[in-house]
N, C-alpha and C positions, 0 to 999 in steps of 0.2 A: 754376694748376690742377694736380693731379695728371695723373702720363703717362697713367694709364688712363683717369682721367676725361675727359681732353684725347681721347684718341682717341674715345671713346665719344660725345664731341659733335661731334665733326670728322664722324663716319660720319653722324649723328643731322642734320646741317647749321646744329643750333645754332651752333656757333663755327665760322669760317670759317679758313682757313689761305691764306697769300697763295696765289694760281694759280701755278703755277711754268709756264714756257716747254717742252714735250720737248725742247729740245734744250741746256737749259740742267742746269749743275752747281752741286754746290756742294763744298768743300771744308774737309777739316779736316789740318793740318799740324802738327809740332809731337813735344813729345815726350809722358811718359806723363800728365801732367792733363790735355794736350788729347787724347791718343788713348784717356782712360779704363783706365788699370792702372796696378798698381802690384805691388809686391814680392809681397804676401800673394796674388794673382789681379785676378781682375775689379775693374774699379772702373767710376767712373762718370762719363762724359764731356762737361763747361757746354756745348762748342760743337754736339756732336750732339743734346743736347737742346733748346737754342735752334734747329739747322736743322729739328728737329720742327717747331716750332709756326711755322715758318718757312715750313714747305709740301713739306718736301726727304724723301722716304722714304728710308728707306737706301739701298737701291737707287742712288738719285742723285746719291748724297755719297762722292765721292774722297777717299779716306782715305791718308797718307804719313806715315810715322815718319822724321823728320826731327833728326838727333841731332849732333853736333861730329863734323866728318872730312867727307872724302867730296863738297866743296862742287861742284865740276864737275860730278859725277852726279848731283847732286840737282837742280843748276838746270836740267840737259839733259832728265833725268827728266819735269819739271815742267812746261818748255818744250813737250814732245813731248805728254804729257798734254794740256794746254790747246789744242791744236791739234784736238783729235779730241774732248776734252771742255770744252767753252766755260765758266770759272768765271763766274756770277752772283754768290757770296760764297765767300768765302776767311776760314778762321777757324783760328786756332793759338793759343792761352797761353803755351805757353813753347818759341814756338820758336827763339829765339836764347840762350836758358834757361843750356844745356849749353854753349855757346862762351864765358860771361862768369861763371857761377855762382861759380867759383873763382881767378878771374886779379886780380892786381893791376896789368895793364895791358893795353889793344889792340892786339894790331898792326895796323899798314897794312894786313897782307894779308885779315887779318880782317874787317877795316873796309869792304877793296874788296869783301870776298864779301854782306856785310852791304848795301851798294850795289845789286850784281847783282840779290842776291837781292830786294830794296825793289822795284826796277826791272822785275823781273820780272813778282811781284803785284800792283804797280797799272798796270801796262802792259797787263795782263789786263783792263781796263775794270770786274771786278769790284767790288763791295763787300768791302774786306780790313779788316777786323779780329782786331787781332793783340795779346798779352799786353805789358807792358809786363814788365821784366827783375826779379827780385828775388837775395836772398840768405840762406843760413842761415850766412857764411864773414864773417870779418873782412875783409870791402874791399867796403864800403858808398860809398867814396870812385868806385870802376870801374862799381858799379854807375847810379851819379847820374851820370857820364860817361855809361853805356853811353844810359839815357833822356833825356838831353839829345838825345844825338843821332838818337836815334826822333823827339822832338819835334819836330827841326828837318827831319825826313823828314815828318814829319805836315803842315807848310807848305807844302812841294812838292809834297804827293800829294792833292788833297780826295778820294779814296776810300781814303785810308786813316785809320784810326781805330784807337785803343787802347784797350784793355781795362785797369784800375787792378788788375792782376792783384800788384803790388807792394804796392800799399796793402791789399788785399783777406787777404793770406796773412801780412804784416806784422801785421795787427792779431788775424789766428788766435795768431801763433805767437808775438811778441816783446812782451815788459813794456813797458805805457806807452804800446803804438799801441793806436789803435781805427780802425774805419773806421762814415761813416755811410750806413748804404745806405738807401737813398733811391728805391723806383721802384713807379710805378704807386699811388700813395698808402700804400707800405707802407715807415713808418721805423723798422729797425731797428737797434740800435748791436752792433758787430761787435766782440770783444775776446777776450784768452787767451784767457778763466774757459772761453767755450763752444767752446773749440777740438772736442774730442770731440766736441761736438752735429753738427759740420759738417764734418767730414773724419777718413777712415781714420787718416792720420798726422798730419805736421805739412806733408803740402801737397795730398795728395790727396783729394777729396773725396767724400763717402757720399752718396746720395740728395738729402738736404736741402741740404747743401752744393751740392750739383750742380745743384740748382733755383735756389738764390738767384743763382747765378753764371751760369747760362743769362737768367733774369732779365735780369741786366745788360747781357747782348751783345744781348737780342734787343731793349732799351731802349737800343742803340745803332745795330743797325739798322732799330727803329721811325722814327727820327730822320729817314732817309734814303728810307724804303720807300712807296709809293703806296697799299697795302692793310696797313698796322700790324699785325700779325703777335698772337694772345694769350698772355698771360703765362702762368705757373703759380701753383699757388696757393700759399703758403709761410702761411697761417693756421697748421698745423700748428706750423710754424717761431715764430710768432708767440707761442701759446700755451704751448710750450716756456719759451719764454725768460723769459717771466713768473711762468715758473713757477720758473723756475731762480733769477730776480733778484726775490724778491719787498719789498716797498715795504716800506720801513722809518716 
């Protein structure tokens, strides 16, 4: 559903949003797709509009621009936070984004803040779901390392979960990927042609874009959630695209 329409039935008590606890948060981390901007101004942010329909007012949703540098104060920052604000869900795209975007290799040191930081969020008993790493740089090689090693943090942690934030931006941007998104009975195929329909540039996302991609997170903590959370509506999205790819 649309934002307006989603709240106009939340008030209305047609669609229900899960009950959130007072004294419970939620959190978005991350850099600017997950924090909603980009170069030209405002943009528009998947994880806050999934903690929408999630049940999170703004109000309730700890927000941290989390970027390369600085790793000590961000995990103390973080630390300190959760102490006095208890995370329920924890949500970032690309917050290890800026530390691998452009390397052709890890170091250890990186690797141990990478660790900490793992350690941290799901030590938080939260729900963390977190973006998996992409690239627009020739070393595709650093980055399939980098999501290996989420993967094998995704083994050790069951509340943590990824987001195919890779696959997802990969088939906006680069000849030859598509992605198939798949949720809530709605399949549509994701590729270049309709980059423009779905994001500002080539990673951040406009409106539509920012629904399908809410979509997805909140289709991953439906998975987990006792009261499933509602979707948005992306018919809009739907129609578009038929209209853009019409049947030969």
């Amino acid at each position: 559903m649309s934002r307006s329409l989603i709240a106009l039935l939340l008030l209305s008590g047609i669609v229900h949003a899960a009950e959130v606890d007072e004294d419970q948060y939620a959190y978005v981390i991350g850099a600017s797709v997950s924090m909603g901007f980009n170069i030209l101004g405002r943009g528009y942010s998947p994880p806050l509009y999934a903690l929408e329909n999630l049940g999170y007012p703004r109000d309730r949703v700890v927000k941290k621009t989390v970027i390369t540098g600085s790793f000590r104060h961000k995990l103390k920052w973080l630390e300190q936070k959760f102490s006095s604000h208890p995370p329920s869900y924890i949500m970032g795209l690309d917050l290890f984004h800026h530390d691998v975007r452009q390397k052709n290799d890890i170091s250890p040191r990186t690797y141990g803040y990478f660790d900490e930081m793992l350690e941290l969020l799901a030590g938080s008993g939260a729900q963390v779901i977190l973006g998996y790493t992409w690239t627009r740089y020739d070393n595709q090689a650093t980055i399939d390392e980098m999501n290996a090693y989420l993967d094998d943090k995704r083994a050790a942690y069951p509340n943590l979960h990824f987001f195919p934030a890779h696959d997802v931006l990969d088939a906006l941007s680069k000849p030859g990927h598509s992605f198939r998104y798949d949720v809530n009975g709605v399949r549509l195929s994701l590729t270049p042609d309709i980059r423009r329909k779905l994001l500002l540039d080539v990673v951040h996302p406009n409106d539509r874009g920012a629904r399908l991609m809410a979509n997805l997170l909140i289709d991953i903590a439906n998975a987990t959630a006792d009261n499933p959370a509602p979707y948005y509506d992306v018919s809009d999205i739907q129609a578009m695209l038929v209209k853009a790819r019409p049947k030969r």
